[in-house]
Structure formats: structure tokens, C-alpha cells
C-alpha positions as CSV (number, residue, x, y, z in Angstrom):
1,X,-15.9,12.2,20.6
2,X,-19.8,12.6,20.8
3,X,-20.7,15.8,23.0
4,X,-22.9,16.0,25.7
5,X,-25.6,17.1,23.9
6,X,-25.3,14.6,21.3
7,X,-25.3,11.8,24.1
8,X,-28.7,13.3,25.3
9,X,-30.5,13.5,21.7
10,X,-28.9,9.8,21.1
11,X,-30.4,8.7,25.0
12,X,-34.4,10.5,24.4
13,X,-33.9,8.8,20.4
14,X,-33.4,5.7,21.9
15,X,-35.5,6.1,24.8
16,X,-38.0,6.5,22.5
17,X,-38.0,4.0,19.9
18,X,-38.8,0.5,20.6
19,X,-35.3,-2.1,20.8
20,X,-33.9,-2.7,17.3
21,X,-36.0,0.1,15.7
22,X,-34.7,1.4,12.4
23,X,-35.2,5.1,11.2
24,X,-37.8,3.5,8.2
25,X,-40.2,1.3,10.7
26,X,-43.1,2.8,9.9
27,X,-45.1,1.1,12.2
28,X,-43.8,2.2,15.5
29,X,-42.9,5.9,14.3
30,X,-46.9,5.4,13.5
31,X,-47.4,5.0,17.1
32,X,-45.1,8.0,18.9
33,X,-45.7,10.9,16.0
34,X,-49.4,10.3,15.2
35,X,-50.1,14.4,14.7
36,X,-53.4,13.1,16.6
37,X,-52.7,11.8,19.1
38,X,-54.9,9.2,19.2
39,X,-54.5,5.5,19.7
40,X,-56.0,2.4,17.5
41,X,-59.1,2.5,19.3
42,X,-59.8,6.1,18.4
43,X,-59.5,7.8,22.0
44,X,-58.2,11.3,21.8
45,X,-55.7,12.0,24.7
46,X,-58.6,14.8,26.7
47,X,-61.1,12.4,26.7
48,X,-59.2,10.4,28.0
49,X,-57.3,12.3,30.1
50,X,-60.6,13.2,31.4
51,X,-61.7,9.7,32.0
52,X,-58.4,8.7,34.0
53,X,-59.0,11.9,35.8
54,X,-62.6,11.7,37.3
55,X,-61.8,7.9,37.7
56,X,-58.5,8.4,39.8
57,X,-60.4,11.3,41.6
58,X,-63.2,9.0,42.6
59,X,-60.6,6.1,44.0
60,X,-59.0,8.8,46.2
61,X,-61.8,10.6,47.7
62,X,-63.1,7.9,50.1
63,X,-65.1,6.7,53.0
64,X,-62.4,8.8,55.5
65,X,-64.4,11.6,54.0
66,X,-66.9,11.2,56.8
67,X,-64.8,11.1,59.3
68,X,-63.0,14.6,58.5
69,X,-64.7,16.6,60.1
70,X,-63.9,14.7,63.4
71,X,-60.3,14.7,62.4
72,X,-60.1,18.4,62.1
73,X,-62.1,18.5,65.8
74,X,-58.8,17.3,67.0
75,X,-56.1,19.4,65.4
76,X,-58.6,23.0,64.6
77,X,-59.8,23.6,61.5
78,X,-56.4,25.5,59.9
79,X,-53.6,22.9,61.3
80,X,-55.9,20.1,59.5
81,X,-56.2,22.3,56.4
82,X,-52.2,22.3,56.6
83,X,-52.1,19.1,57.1
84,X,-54.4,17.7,54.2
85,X,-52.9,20.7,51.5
86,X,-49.0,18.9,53.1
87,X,-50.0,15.4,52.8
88,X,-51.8,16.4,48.8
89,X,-48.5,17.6,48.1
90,X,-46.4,14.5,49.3
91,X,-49.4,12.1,47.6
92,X,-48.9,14.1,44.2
93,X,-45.2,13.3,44.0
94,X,-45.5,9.8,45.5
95,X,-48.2,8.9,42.2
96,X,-45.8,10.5,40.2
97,X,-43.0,8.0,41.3
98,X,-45.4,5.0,41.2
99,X,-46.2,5.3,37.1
100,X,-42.7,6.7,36.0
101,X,-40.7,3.7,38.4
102,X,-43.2,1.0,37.3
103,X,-42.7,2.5,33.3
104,X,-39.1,2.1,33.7
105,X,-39.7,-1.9,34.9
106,X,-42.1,-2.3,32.3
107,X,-44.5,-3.3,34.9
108,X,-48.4,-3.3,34.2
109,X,-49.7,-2.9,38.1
110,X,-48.1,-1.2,41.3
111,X,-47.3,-5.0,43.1
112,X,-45.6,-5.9,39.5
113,X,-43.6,-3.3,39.9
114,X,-43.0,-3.5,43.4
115,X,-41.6,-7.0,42.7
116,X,-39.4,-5.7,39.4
117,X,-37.6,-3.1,41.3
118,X,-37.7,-4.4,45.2
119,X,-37.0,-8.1,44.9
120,X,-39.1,-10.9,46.0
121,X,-39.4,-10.0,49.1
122,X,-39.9,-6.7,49.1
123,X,-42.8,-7.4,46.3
124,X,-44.3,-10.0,48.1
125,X,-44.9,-7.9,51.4
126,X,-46.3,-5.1,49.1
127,X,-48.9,-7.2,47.1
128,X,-50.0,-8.7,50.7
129,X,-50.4,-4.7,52.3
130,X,-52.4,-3.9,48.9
131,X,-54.4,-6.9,49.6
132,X,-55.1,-5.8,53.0
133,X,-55.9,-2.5,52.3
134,X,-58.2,-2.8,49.7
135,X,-60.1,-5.4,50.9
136,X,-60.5,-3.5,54.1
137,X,-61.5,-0.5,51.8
138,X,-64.0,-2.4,50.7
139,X,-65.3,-3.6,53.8
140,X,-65.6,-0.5,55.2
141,X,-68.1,1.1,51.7
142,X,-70.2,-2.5,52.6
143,X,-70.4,-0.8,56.5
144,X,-71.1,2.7,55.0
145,X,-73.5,2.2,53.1
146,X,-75.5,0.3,55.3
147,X,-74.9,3.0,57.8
148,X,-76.6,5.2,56.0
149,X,-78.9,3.3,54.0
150,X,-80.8,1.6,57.4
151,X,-81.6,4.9,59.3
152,X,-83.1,6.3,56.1
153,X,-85.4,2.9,55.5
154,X,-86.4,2.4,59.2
155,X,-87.3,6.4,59.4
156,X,-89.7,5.1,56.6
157,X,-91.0,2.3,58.3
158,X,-91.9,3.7,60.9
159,X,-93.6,6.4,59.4
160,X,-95.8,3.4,57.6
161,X,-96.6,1.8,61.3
162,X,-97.4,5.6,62.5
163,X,-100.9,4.9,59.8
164,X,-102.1,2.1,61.8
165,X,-101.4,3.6,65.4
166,X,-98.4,2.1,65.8
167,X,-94.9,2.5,65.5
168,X,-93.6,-1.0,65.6
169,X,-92.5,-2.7,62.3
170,X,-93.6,-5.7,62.0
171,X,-94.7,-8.4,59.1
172,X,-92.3,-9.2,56.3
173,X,-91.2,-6.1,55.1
174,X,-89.8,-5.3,58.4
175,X,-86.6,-7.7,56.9
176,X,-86.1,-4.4,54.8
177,X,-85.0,-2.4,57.7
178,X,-82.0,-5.1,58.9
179,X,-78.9,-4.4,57.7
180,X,-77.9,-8.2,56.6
181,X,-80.6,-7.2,53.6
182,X,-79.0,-3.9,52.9
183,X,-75.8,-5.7,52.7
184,X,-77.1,-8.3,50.3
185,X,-78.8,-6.0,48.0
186,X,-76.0,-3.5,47.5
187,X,-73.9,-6.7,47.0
188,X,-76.1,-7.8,44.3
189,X,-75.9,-4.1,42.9
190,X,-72.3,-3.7,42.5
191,X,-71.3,-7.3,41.7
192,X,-72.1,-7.2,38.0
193,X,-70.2,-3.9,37.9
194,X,-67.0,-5.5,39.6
195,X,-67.0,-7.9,36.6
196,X,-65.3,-4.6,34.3
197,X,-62.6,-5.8,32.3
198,X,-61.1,-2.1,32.7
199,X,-61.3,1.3,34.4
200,X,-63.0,2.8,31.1
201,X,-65.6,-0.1,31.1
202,X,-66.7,1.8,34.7
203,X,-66.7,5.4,33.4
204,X,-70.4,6.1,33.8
205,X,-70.3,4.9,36.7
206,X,-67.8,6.7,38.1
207,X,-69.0,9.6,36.1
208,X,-72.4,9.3,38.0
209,X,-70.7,9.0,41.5
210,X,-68.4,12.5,40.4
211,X,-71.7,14.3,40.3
212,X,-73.6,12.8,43.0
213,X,-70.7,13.8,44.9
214,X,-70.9,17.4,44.1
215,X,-74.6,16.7,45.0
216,X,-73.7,15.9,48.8
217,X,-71.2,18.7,49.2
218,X,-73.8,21.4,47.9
219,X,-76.0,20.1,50.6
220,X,-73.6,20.3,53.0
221,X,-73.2,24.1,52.5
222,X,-76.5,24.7,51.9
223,X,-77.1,23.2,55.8
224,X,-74.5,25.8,57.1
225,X,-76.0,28.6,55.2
226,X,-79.2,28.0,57.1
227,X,-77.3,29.4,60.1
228,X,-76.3,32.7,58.7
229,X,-72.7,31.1,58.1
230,X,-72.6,31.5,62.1
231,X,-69.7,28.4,63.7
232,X,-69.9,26.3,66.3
233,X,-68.8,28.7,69.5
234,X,-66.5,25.9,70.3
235,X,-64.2,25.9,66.9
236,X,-60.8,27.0,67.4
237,X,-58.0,26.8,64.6
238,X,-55.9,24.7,66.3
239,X,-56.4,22.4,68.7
240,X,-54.4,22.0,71.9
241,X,-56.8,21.3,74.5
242,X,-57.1,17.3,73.5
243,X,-53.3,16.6,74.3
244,X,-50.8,14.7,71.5
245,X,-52.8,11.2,70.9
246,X,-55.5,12.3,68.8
247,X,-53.5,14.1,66.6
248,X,-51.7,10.8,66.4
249,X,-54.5,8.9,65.5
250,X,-55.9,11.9,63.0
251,X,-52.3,11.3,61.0
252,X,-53.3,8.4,59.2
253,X,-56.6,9.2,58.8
254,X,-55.5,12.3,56.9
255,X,-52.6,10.0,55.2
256,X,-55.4,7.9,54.1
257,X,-58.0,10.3,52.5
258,X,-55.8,10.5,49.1
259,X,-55.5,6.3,49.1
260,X,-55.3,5.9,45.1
261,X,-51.8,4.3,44.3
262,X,-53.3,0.5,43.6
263,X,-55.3,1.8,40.7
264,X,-52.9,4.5,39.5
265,X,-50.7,2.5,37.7
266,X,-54.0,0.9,35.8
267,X,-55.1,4.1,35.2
268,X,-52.2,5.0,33.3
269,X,-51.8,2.3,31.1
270,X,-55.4,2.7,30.0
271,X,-54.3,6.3,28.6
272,X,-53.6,6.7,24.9
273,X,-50.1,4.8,23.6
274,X,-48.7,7.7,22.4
275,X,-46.3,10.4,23.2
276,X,-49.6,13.1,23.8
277,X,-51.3,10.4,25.7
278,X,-48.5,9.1,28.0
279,X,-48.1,12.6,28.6
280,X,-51.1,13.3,30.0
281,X,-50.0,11.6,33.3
282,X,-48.8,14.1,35.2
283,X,-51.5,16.5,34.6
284,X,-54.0,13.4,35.3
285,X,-52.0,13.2,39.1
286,X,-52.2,16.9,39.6
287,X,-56.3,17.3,38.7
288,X,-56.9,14.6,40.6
289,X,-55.3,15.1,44.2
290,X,-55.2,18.9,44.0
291,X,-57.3,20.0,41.9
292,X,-60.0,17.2,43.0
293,X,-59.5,15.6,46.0
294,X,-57.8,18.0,48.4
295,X,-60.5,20.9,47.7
296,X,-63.6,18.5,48.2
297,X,-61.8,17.3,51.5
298,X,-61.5,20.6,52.7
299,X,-65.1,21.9,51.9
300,X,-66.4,18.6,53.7
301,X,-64.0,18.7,56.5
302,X,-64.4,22.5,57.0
303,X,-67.9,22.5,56.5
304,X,-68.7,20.2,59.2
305,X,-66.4,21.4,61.7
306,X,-67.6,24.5,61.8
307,X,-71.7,23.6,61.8
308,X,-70.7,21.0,65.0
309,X,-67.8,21.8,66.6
310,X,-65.2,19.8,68.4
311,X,-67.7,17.0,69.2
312,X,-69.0,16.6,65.7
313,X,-69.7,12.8,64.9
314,X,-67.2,10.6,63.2
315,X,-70.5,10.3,60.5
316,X,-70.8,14.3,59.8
317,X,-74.3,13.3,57.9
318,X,-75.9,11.7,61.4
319,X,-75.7,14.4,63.2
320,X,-78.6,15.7,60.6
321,X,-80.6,12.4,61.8
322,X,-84.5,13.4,62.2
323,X,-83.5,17.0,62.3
324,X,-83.9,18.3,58.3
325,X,-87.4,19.0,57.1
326,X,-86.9,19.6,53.9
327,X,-85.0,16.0,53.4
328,X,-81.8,17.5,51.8
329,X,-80.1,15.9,54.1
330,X,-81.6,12.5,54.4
331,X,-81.1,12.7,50.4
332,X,-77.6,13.5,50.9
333,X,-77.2,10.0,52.8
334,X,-78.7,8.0,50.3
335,X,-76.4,10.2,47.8
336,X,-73.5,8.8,49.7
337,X,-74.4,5.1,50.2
338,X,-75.0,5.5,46.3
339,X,-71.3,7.3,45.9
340,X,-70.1,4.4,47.5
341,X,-71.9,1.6,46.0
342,X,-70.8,2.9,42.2
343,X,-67.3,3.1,43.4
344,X,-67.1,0.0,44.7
345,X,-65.9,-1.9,41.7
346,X,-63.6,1.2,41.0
347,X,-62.2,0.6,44.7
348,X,-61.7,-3.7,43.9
349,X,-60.7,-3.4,40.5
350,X,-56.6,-4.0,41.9
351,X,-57.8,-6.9,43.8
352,X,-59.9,-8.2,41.1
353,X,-56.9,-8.3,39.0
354,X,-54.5,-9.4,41.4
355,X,-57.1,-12.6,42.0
356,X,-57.4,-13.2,38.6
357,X,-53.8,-13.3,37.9
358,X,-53.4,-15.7,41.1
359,X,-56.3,-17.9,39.6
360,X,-54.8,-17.9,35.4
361,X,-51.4,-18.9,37.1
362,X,-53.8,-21.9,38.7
363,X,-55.6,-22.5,35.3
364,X,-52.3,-22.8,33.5
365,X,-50.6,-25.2,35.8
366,X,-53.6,-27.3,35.8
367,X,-54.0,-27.2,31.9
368,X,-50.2,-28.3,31.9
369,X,-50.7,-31.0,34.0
370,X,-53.6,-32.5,31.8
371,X,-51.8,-31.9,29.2
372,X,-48.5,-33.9,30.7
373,X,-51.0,-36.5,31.3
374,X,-51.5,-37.3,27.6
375,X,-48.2,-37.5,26.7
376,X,-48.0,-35.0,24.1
377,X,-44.7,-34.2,23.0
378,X,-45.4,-31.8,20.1
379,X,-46.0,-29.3,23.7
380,X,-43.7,-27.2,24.6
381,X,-44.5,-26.7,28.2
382,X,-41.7,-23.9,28.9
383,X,-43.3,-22.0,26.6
384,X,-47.0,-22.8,27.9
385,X,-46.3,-21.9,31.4
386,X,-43.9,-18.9,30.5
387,X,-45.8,-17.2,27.9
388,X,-42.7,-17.2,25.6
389,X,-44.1,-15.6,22.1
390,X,-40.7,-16.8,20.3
391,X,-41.3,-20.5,21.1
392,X,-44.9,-21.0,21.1
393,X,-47.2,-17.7,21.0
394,X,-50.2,-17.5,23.6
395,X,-53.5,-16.2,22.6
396,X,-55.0,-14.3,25.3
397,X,-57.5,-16.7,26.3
398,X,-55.0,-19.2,27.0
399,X,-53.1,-16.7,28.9
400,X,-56.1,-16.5,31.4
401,X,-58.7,-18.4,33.5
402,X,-62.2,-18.6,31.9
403,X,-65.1,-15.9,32.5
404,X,-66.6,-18.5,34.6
405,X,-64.2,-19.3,36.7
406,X,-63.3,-15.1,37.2
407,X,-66.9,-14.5,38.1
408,X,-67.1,-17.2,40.4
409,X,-64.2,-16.2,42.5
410,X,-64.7,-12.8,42.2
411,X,-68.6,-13.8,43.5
412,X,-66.9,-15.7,46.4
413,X,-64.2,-12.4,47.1
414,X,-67.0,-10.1,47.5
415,X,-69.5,-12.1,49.7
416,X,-66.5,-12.3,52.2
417,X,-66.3,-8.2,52.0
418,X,-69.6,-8.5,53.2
419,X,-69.9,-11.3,55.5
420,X,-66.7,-9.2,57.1
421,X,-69.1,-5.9,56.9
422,X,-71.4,-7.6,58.6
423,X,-69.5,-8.8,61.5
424,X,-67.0,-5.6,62.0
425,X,-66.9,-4.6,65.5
426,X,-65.4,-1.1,65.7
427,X,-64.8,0.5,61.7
428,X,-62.6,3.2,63.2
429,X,-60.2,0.9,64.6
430,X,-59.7,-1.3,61.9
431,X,-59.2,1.9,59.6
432,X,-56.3,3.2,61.8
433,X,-54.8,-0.3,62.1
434,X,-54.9,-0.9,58.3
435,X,-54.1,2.9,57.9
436,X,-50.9,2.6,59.8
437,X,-49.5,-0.5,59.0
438,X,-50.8,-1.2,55.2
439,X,-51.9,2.2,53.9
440,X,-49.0,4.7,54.9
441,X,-46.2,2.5,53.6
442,X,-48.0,1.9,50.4
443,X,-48.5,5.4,49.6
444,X,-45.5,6.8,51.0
445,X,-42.4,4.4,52.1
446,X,-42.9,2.1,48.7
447,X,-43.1,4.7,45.9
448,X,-40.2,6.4,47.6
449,X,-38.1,3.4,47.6
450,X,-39.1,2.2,44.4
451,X,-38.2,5.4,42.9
452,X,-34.6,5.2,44.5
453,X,-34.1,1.3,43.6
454,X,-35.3,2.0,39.8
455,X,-32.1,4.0,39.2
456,X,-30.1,1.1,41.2
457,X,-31.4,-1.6,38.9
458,X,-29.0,-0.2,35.8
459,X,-31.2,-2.0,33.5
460,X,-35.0,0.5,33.8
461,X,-35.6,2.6,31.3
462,X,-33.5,6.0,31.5
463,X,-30.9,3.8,34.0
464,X,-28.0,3.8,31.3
465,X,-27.4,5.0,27.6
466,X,-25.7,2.5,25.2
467,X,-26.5,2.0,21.7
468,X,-30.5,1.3,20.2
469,X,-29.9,-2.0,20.4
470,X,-29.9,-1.9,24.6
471,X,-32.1,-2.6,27.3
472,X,-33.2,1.4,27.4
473,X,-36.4,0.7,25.8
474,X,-39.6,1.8,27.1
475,X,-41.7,-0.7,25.1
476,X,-42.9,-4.5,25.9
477,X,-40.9,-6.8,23.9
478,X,-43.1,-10.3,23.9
479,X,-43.1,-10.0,20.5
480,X,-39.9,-9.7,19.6
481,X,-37.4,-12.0,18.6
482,X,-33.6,-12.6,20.4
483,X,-32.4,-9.7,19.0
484,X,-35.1,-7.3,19.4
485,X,-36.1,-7.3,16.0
486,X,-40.4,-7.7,15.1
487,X,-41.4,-11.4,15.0
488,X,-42.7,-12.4,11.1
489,X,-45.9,-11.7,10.0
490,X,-46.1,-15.6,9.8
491,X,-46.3,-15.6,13.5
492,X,-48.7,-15.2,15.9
493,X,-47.5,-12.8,18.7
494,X,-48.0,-9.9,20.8
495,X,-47.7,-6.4,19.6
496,X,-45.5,-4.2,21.6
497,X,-46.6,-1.7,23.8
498,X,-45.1,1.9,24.4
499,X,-45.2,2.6,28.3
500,X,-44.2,5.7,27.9
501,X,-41.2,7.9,29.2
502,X,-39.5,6.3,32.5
503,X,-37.7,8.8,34.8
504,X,-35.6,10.7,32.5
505,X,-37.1,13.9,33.7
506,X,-35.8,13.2,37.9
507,X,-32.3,11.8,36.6
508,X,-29.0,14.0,36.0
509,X,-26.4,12.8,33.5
510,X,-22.5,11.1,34.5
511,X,-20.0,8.7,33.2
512,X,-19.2,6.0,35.3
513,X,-16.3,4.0,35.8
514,X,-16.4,2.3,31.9
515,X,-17.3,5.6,29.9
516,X,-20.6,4.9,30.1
517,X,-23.6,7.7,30.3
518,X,-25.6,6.3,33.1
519,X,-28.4,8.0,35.0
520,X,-28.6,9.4,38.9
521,X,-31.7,10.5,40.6
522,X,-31.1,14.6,41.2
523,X,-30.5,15.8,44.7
524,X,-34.0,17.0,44.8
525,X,-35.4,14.4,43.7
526,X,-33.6,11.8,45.8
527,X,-34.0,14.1,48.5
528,X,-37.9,13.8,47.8
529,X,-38.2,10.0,47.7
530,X,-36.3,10.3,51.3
531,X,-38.9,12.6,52.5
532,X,-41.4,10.5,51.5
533,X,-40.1,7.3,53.6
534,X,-39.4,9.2,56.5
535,X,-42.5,11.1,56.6
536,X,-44.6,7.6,55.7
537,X,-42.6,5.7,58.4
538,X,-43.2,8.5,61.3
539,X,-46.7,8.8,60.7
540,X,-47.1,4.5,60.2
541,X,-45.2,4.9,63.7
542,X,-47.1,7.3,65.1
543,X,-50.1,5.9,64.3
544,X,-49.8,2.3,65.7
545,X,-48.5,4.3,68.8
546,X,-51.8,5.9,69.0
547,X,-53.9,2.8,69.0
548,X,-51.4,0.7,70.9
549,X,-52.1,4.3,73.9
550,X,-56.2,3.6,73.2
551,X,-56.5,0.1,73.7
552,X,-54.5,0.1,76.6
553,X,-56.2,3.4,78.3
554,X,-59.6,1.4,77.4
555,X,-60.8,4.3,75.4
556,X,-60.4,2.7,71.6
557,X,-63.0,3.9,69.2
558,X,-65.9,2.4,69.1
559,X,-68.1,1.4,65.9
């Protein structure tokens, strides 16, 4: 009779090694104890570690960035600090349940796992709120930077009539000024950049928009040390004056400042394959949201507050409109239409991949049916329209629509973002509808009931401990054959992949009914994941109470 301890090195052995390993296969022991850690294209895991972080920092700092300073005019500049340091805490264990659960289902995006651990259902109603919120995301960069791209050109124009004793614009270049051209050209400035084939393929970019976002917060300072660091008379540190709805309405807003779980999962895969490089996630999470996010949001949010007061603008940079002499201000505009042009394709890259899946699905069927239409029997279409290495191996091409056709619907996808842009009426309400009733759940109710559900499933990786030759493997099998064992070398098939460690590290160890070891989430951890529905379906709640309060009062945001 094995002992406990035994059970555990047997369960992180087999965790571990890929299905049907043996102690002598080289190859994969290759992979996990490479004493460099790096993977077979050479990336060591700080770089990028590095990489993942600045990129996952950049997908959660967004456009609600703008509007913090107005969301701490409601609650007082401490309860919103609370509030955004409580809801980085909650975000950081939410990612962290996202990439371990969607590990454990082997899954290689958030709505893939979603659909491996919550059914059908449940996956199709989160792929449809990702949809939603990143394409509303997008729409609302398109309005931002046109917000603060048209002042900035019109200011010039004008200043060009002013020569001839005028200050209409007129003649051609007057089209420069109208904010259907701004829309086009920062379309046709981002759309080659949406065409990335990864996250790392947009590291200078998102590099570039890191430091042009340290740019914008050093003017922001600067600004307030030109008033002898003197506040607004009218800040207070919390706010009670302005009665319960606003704070309702802040709630999401503050919920949707850390908005990064449809890339997270992306983010992780693109780390190094190894145990130093999967390892890195966590730390990636942490630098990102606290380290990152949350003390940029809090500069910005502060920072404003205190230069305005309680009736600071939703758009913190307008209320510097014609009033800075120097231009550090007008710069920092143009720094942030520029922030949110290069993150852009960081922003689409989910839906980008979540079309292109849609469309290769498309391009396979319709290869089938041509196919079927010659009569070729020596096809096996099971195999074709399954991907199923062990009866007929798929090269990735075949797997996937051509460039052409990719470029052409993403081309299509993104001139709807800004025909949409164009045509918003109010950004602030659409931002707390989609807030409420796409963004909350996403980040809050899903990864806590996908965390919960990956432990119910009995088959993810770290759900039960049997032998090696059991479905506790972390690694992708579609090169394997029925029993697990490497395809030939005469074959053509896919390599496996290590994922990574599942959830060991949240489960606690029992026998159940038949002997066997089989995994439990731990009462904190469980306890967590409830938190995190509750908290997401109160503020979702709260939120949609809010609106459904302004619209009927009359008093809904305007653009």
C-alpha cells in the first residue's frame, strides 16, 4: 500500500509527462528539464515573460482610463482607490483561474475553454459576450481617438485661416478636420497591424504604446505640479453628496478598467513550452494587474480628480482644451489617440481569431463538399473535417482558410468597428450596458465557474490520479496514436504540446468511493471562485439597475 506521499510524487510524475511516456523518451524529458529553459525557437522564459507582461498590461489598461477621474468624482478619491486596489485583487485571481482551468481542458483560447468545461451552452453564451465586448472595445478606441485626434487638427486649421484674416476652414483640406477622415486614416493605420499572426508578432508595437503611456501620465503630473500640488477645493475622499446611483454606474466602469481575460489565455500559450516558461504565468498576472495596471489607474484617476474636482470631464485630457501653452498637453492627446491606435490590433486579436476559426470551419466544409462532388473515395472525409492525425494527418494550411480570405474578412470586421464609431450616439452608455451585461460576467462570474466545473469534469488535468497511462496529462495528444503512444516517424502529424501545470496547486487530495486519489478545489479556493460570481453578479446587477434609473429619470449620459 502506496503512501500518501508516494501517491503525490506518482500524481506531479504523471502530471508531468506526456500520456504513455516512458522514463527513456528523450524527447519529451528534452522539453520539461531543458536546464535553459528555453523553447525550440530560442526565447528565454524573461524575455518572454517580459513580452507577455507589457502585452497583457497594455490589453488591460484601456479607454475607461479617461473616464477615471469622473468615476472617482462620484465615490472621492480614497473609496475609488479601495475600490480599484479590491477589484485588482479579484481580476488577479480570476486570470489566474482562466489559464490554469483552460490548461486543465487543454483549451487554446478563453471561449474553447469555456465550451470544454461549461457545456454547449454555457460556451456558446460566453464566445457571444466576448464577441460583444470586444468589438464594443474596439468601437469605442475608433471614438477615442477621433476624439482626440479632431480638436488637435481643427485647433491647427484654424490657426492656418487666422494667416489670411479668417478663421473659417474652408477648401479641400478642411476634409482633414471631419472625423469620417480621422476614422478612415487610423483604420488604414492599424489594419495591417490586425493582420499579426500572434501577440509576439505585435511586441513593438505594444512596446511603443507602454512608453507613450508613461509619456501621457508624466504630463499629467507635470500639469498638477504647475499648481503647487494645490486640489481642487471641492475634492472630498468619499463621496456622499451624489446619492447611491452613480456609484452604481462607477461599479462597472471600475470592473472594466482591468478587461484582459480574452487575450490572457493567448498570452499564455505564446510563453516558453517548458516547466521555467509555463511558470512564468503567475508572475506575468501579478506584474501586469498590480504591478502595472492598478498603479497607472490610480496616478491617472487621482491625478485628475484632484486638478478638477467633482465636475471633472468624463475626457480628463479636454478639460486642457486651448488652455496649455507649452502644448504638453495637446501632445499628450495625440499620445493617447496614438496609445490607442497601436493597441488596437492587441485589443482584436480574440476576435480576429475567433473569426478565423468561424471562417476555416467554412473553408473546410466547402473544400469537403467539392471534394464529395468528385467522387473521390480514396478521402476520408471524417478525418478532413475532424482533423484526426491517426487517419489522415492535416497540414496546417489545410487546417485553415487562406491569407486572402482572413484579410478580407478581417478588412470587412474592422470597417464595421468604424462605420459603428461613426454612428455611436452616447459612448458612456454603451460602455455601461456592455460593462454590465458582457464584461462583468466575463471577468468575474465565468472564470469563477469554470474554475469550480474544471474539478467536476473528473477528466482535466489534476481531476484524478490513476496510472501514466490516464487522461491526467497536461499535453495535446493530436499526434498520438489509440494508446497514447508517439505516431511513427513515417507519419505526418502534430507534435504535442505541454500546456503546462493545471490546478494542482488550488486542489487538496481524497479517495473517493472506488479507492481512487481524486482532486477537490480547497475551501479557500472554492470559497474564492464563489466570491468571484457573487461579487461579478452584484455589480452586473447593480449596474444595469443604474442605467435602467438614468434612462428612465431622462438623465442617461450623453456622448
Amino acid at each position: 500500500r502506496g503512501s500518501f506521499p508516494r501517491a503525490m510524487a506518482d500524481l506531479r510524475e504523471g502530471l508531468l509527462a506526456p500520456r504513455g511516456a516512458s522514463e527513456g523518451d528523450d524527447d519529451d524529458s528534452a522539453v520539461l528539464d531543458d536546464p535553459n529553459g528555453d523553447d525550440a525557437t530560442g526565447a528565454t522564459p524573461w524575455t518572454a515573460a517580459a513580452t507577455a507582461t507589457i502585452s497583457l498590461t497594455m490589453t488591460a489598461v484601456g479607454s475607461v482610463v479617461l473616464s477615471l477621474p469622473a468615476t472617482f468624482a462620484e465615490c472621492g478619491w480614497l473609496a475609488g482607490t479601495c475600490v480599484l486596489a479590491l477589484v485588482a485583487l479579484l481580476v488577479d485571481a480570476s486570470l489566474l483561474f482562466v489559464v490554469y482551468a483552460a490548461r486543465s481542458a487543454r483549451a487554446r483560447s478563453y471561449e474553447e475553454a469555456a465550451r470544454a468545461l461549461l457545456g454547449p451552452t454555457g460556451g456558446a453564451c460566453v464566445e457571444v459576450a466576448l464577441i460583444a465586448l470586444v468589438y464594443g472595445s474596439l468601437v469605442s478606441l475608433q471614438i477615442i481617438v477621433a476624439d482626440q485626434v479632431q480638436p488637435v487638427v481643427r485647433e491647427v486649421l484654424a490657426s492656418h485661416g487666422s494667416r489670411d484674416g479668417s478663421h473659417e476652414v474652408s477648401g479641400w483640406y478642411a476634409v482633414v478636420g471631419e472625423r469620417w477622415f480621422i476614422t478612415c486614416v487610423s483604420l488604414a493605420f492599424v489594419y495591417p497591424m490586425t493582420l499579426a499572426r500572434s501577440l509576439t508578432a505585435l511586441a513593438s508595437a505594444t512596446t511603443a504604446a507602454f512608453f507613450v503611456l508613461l509619456f501621457v501620465a508624466g504630463a499629467l503630473v507635470s500639469e498638477l505640479a504647475k499648481k503647487d500640488w494645490i486640489p481642487a477645493p471641492d475634492v472630498v475622499a468619499i463621496e456622499t453628496s451624489r446619492g447611491a446611483t452613480p456609484c452604481a454606474l462607477a461599479l462597472p466602469v471600475v470592473a472594466m478598467a482591468y478587461a484582459c481575460h480574452f487575450n490572457v489565455v493567448a498570452v499564455d500559450r505564446e510563453l516558453p513550452a517548458t516547466r521555467r516558461g509555463k511558470a512564468c504565468a503567475a508572475n506575468v498576472i501579478h506584474a501586469s494587474v498590480l504591478s502595472g495596471a492598478f498603479p497607472f489607474y490610480v496616478l491617472f484617476a487621482v491625478v485628475g480628480y484632484l486638478q478638477f474636482g467633482r465636475d471633472v470631464s468624463g475626457d480628463v485630457l479636454t478639460e486642457w482644451s486651448g488652455g496649455n501653452e507649452n502644448g504638453v498637453m495637446t501632445a499628450a492627446q495625440l499620445a493617447v489617440a496614438g496609445v490607442n491606435a497601436l493597441k488596437y490590433p492587441l485589443m482584436g486579436f480574440s476576435l480576429k481569431r475567433a473569426v478565423n476559426e468561424k471562417l476555416a470551419r467554412l473553408w473546410r466544409l466547402t473544400r469537403f463538399a467539392d471534394h464529395a462532388d468528385r467522387d473521390d473515395d480514396s478521402y476520408d472525409d471524417e478525418a478532413f473535417l475532424e482533423g484526426n492525425a491517426r487517419s489522415q494527418p492535416i497540414r496546417t494550411d489545410d487546417r485553415s482558410a487562406p491569407f486572402w480570405a482572413e484579410a478580407t474578412a478581417g478588412l470587412l470586421l474592422h470597417v464595421s468597428v468604424a462605420a459603428c464609431a461613426l454612428s455611436a450616439g452616447s459612448l458612456q452608455l454603451a460602455v455601461d450596458i456592455v460593462g454590465s451585461c458582457c464584461g462583468v460576467p466575463v471577468m468575474f462570474v465565468v472564470p469563477g465557474l469554470m474554475f469550480l466545473a474544471a474539478f467536476e469534469r473528473g477528466d482535466a488535468s489534476g481531476a484524478w490520479v490513476g496510472s501514466r497511462d490516464d487522461e491526467s496529462s497536461v499535453y495535446d495528444h493530436a499526434g498520438s496514436d489509440d494508446d497514447g503512444h508517439h505516431a511513427g516517424a513515417d507519419r505526418e502529424c502534430f507534435a504535442r504540446e505541454y500546456f503546462g501545470e493545471g490546478l494542482e496547486w488550488a486542489a487538496r487530495w481524497e479517495r473517493d468511493a472506488r479507492g481512487r486519489l481524486v482532486a477537490r478545489p480547497r475551501p479557500v479556493m472554492a470559497a474564492l471562485a464563489w466570491t468571484l460570481v457573487a461579487v461579478g453578479s452584484v455589480v452586473a446587477a447593480t449596474g444595469l439597475a443604474g442605467i435602467a434609473y438614468e434612462l428612465a429619470s431622462g438623465t442617461a449620459p450623453a456622448k
